[in-house]
MILUMRO-290954 format. One record per residue (C-alpha): residue number from 0; x, y, z; residue in one letter. Coordinates in nm, 3 decimals. Layout:
% residues N
<rec nr="NUM" x="X" y="Y" z="Z" rest="A"/>
...
//
This chain:
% residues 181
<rec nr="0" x="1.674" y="1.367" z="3.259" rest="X"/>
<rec nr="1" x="1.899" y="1.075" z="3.265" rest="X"/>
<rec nr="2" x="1.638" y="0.865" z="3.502" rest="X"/>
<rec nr="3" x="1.395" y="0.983" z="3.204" rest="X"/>
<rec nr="4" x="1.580" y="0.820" z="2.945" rest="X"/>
<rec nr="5" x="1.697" y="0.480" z="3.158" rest="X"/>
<rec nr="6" x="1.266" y="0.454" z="3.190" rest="X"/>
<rec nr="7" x="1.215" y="0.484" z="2.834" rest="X"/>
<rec nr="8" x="1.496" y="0.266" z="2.739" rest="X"/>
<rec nr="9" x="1.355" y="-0.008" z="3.034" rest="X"/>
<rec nr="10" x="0.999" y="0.029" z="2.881" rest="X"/>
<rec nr="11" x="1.127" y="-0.042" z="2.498" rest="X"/>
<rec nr="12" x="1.347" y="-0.311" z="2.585" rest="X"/>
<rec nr="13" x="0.990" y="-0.476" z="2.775" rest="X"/>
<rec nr="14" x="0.816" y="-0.407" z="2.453" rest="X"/>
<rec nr="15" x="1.048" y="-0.546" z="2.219" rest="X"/>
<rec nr="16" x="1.075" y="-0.895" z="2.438" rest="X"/>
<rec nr="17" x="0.721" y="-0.907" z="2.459" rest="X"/>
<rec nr="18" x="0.651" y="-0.891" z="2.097" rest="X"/>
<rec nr="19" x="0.944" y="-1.009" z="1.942" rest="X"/>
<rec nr="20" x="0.827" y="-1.228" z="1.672" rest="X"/>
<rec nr="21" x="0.533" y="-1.241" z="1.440" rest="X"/>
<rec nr="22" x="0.519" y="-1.539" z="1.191" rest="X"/>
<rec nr="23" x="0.288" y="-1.606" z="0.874" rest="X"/>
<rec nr="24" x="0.250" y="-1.927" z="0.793" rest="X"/>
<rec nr="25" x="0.067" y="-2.047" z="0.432" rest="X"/>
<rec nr="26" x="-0.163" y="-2.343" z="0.521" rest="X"/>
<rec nr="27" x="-0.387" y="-2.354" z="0.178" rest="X"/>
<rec nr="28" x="-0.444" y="-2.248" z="-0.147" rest="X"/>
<rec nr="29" x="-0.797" y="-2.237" z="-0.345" rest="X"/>
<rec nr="30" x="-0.966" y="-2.018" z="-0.677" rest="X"/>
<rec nr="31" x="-1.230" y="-1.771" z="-0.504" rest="X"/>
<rec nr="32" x="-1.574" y="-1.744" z="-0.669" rest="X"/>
<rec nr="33" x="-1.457" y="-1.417" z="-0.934" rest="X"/>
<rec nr="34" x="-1.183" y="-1.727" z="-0.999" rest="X"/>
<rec nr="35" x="-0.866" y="-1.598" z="-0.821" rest="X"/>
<rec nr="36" x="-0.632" y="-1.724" z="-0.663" rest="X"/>
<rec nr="37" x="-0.627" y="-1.706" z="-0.304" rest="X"/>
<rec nr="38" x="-0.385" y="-1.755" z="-0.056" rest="X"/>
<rec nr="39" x="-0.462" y="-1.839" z="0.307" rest="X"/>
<rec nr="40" x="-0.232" y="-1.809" z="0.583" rest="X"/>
<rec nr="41" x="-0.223" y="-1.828" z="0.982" rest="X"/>
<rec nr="42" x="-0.043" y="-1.550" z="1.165" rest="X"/>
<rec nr="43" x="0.108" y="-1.566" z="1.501" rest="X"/>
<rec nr="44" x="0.225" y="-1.341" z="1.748" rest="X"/>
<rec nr="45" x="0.527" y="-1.520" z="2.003" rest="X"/>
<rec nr="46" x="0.375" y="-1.855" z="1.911" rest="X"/>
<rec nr="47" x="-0.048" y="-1.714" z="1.945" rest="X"/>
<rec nr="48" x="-0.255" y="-1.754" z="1.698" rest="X"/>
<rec nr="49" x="-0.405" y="-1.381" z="1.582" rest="X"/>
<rec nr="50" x="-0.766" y="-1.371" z="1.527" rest="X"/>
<rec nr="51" x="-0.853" y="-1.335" z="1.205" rest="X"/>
<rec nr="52" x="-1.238" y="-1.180" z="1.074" rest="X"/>
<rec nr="53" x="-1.227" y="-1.440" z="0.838" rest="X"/>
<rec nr="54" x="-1.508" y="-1.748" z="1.008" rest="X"/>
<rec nr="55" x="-1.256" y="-2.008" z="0.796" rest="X"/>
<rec nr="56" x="-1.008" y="-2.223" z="0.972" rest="X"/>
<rec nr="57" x="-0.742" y="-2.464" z="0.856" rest="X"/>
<rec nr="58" x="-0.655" y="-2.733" z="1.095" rest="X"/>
<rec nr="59" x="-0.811" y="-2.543" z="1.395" rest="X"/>
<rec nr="60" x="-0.571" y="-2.252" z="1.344" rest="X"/>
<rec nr="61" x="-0.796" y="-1.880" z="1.212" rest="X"/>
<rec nr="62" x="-0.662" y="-1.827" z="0.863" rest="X"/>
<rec nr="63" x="-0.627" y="-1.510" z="0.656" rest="X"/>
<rec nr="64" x="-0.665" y="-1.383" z="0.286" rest="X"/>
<rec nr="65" x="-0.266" y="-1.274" z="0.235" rest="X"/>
<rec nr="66" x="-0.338" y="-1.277" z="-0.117" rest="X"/>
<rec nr="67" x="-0.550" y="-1.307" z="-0.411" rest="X"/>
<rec nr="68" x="-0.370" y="-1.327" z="-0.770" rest="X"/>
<rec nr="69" x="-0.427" y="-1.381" z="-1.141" rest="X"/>
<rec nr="70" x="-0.178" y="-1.616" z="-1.372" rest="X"/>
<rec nr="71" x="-0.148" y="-1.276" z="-1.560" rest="X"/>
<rec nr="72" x="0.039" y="-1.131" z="-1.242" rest="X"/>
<rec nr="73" x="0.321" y="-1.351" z="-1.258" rest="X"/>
<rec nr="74" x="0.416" y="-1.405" z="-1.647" rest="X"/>
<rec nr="75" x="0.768" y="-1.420" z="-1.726" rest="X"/>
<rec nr="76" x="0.809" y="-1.517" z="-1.389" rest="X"/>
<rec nr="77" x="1.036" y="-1.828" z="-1.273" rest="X"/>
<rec nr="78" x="0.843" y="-2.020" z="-0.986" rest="X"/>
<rec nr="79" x="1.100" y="-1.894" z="-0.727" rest="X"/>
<rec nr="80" x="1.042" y="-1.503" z="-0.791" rest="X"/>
<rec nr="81" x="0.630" y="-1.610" z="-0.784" rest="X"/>
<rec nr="82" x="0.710" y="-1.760" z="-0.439" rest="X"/>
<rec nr="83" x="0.912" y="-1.479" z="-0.338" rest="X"/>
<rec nr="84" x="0.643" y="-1.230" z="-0.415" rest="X"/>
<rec nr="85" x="0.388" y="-1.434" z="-0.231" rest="X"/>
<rec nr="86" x="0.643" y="-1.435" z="0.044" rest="X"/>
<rec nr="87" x="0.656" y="-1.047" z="0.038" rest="X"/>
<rec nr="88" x="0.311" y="-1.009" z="0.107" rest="X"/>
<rec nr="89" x="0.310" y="-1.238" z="0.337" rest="X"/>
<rec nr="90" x="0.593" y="-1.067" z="0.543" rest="X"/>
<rec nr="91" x="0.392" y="-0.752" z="0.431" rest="X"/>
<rec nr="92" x="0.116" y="-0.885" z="0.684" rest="X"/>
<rec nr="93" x="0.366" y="-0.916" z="0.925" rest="X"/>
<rec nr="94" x="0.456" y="-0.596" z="0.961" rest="X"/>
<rec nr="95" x="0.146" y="-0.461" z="0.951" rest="X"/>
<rec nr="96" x="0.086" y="-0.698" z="1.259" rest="X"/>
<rec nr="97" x="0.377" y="-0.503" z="1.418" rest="X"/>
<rec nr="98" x="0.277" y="-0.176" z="1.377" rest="X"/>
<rec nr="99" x="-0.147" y="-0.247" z="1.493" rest="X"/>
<rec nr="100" x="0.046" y="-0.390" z="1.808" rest="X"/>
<rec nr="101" x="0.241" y="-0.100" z="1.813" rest="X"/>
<rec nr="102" x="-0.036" y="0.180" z="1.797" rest="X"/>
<rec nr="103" x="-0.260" y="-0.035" z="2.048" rest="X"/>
<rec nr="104" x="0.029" y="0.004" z="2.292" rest="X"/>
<rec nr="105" x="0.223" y="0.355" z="2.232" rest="X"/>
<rec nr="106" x="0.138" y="0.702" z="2.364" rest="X"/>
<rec nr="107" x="0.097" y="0.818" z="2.028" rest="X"/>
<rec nr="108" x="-0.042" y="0.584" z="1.674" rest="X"/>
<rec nr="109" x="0.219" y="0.584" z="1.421" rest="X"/>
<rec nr="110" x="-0.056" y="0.783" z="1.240" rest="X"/>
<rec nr="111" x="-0.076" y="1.046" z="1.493" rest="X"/>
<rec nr="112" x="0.297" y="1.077" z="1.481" rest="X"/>
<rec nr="113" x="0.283" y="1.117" z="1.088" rest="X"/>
<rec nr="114" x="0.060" y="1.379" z="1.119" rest="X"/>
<rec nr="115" x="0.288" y="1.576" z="1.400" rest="X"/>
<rec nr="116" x="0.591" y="1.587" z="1.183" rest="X"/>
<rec nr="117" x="0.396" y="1.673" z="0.857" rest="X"/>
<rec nr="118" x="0.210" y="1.986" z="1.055" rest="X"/>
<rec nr="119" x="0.591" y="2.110" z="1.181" rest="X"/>
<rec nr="120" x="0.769" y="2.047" z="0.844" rest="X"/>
<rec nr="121" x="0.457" y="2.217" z="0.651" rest="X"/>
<rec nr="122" x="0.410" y="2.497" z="0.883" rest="X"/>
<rec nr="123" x="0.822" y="2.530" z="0.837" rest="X"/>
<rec nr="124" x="0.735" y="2.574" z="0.416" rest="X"/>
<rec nr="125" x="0.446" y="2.803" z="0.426" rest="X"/>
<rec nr="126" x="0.685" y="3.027" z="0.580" rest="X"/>
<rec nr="127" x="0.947" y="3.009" z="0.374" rest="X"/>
<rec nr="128" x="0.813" y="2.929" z="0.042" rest="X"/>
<rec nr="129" x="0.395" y="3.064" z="0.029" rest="X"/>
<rec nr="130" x="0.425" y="3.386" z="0.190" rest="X"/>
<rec nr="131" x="0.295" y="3.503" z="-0.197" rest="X"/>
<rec nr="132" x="0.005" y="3.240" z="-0.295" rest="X"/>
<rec nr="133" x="-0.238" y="3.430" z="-0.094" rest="X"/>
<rec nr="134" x="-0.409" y="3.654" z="-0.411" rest="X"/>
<rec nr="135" x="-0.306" y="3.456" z="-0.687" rest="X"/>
<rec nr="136" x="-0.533" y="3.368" z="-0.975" rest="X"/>
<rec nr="137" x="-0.543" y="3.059" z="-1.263" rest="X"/>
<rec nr="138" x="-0.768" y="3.011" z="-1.466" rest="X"/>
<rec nr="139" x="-0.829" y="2.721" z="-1.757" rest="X"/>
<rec nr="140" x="-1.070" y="2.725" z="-2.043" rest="X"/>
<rec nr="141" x="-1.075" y="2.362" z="-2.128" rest="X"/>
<rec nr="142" x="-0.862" y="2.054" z="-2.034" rest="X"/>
<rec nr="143" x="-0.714" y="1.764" z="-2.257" rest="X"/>
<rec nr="144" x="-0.841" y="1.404" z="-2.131" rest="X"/>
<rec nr="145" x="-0.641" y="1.093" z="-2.272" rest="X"/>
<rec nr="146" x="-0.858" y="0.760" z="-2.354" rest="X"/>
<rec nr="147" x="-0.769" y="0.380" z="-2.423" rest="X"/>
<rec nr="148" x="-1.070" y="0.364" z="-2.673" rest="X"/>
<rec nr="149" x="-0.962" y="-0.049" z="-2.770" rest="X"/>
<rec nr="150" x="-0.884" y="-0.171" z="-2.402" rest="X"/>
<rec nr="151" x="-0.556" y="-0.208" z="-2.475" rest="X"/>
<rec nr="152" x="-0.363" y="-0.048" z="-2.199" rest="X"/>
<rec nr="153" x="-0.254" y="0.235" z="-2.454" rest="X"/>
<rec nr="154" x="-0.417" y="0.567" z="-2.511" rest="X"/>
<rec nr="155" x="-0.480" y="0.610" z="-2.796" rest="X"/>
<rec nr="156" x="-0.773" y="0.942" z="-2.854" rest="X"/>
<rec nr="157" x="-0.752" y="1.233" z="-2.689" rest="X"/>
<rec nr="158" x="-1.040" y="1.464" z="-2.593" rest="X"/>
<rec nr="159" x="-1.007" y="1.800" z="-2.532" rest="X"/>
<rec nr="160" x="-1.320" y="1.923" z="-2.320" rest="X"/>
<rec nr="161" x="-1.510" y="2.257" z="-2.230" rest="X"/>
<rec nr="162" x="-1.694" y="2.439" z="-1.984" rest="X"/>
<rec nr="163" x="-1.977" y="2.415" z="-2.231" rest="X"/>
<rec nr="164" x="-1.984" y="2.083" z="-2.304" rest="X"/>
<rec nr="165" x="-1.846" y="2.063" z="-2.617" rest="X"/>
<rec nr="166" x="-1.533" y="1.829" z="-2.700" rest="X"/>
<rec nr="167" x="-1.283" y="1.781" z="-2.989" rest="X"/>
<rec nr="168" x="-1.174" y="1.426" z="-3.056" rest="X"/>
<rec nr="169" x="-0.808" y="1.378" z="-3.177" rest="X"/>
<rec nr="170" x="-0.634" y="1.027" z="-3.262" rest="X"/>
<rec nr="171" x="-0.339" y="0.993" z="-3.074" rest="X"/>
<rec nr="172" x="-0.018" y="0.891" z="-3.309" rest="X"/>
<rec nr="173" x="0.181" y="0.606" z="-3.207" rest="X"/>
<rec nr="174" x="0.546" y="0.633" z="-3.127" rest="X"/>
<rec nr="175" x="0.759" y="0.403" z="-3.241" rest="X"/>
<rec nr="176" x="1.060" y="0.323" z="-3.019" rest="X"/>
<rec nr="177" x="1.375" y="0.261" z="-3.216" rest="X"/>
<rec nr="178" x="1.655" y="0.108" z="-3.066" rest="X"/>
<rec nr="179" x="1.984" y="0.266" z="-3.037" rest="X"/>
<rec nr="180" x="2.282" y="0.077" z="-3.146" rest="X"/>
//
């Protein structure tokens, strides 16, 4: 057991020297046709450039899409917290760099480990919590469906549907919010 563990510990410490630093790099800026913004950047894996699916290059280097944005993203904003979010997904890309590496090199995909510890705690709460859902019955004779009839962000009719396909329309009252002193 402990030659077991000195192996695994060996093979990690390999891994983690071999891949110890991924970098994303913003080389350009441009407005996409739909009028975006987007935000290219090179990534790099120990100082290699990663391929990217994109056929674009910026000074010889392949370039990615970390980003596309709209003005209305950012309001109220300071340029510093903009930059920091761009930043973020940047470093976002990063990590997901990390973990492609990872699941092209480890026994097991981080996916396939996911699912492993899902199936174990799940199969743990059917049976301690569902021994009794087997046999149950619910039923529903019509469901209420909320709509932003202006396109302003706020529902403001709701519907209440049927099997049959009839409907009953019903304005939705505003509520005002009044602060507290």
């Amino acid at each position: 057991m402990t030659r077991f563990i000195l192996s695994l510990l060996l093979v990690l410490g390999m891994a983690t020297s071999v891949f110890a630093d991924v970098k994303g790099k913003i080389v350009f800026q441009d407005i996409d046709d739909k009028g975006a913004i987007r935000v290219w950047t090179t990534y790099s894996v120990d100082g290699v450039d990663v391929e990217s699916r994109y056929p674009n290059k910026v000074n010889g280097r392949p370039v990615f899409v970390s980003g596309r944005y709209s003005a209305r993203q950012f309001e109220g904003m300071t340029e510093q917290e903009i930059l920091e979010r761009m930043d973020a997904d940047v470093k976002a890309h990063d990590e997901n760099l990390i973990r492609q590496t990872y699941d092209m090199n480890a026994e097991k995909t981080l996916n396939e480990e996911q699912i492993e510890y899902n199936r174990k705690a799940n199969e743990a709460f059917v049976l301690d919590k569902l021994q009794s859902l087997v046999g149950r019955t619910v039923s529903a004779d019509s469901t209420v469906v909320r709509m932003d009839t202006d396109a302003n962000g706020i529902a403001d009719k709701e519907l209440t549907i049927k099997m049959d396909g009839s409907k009953t329309e019903k304005a939705i009252a505003e509520i005002a919010v009044i602060p507290t002193p």
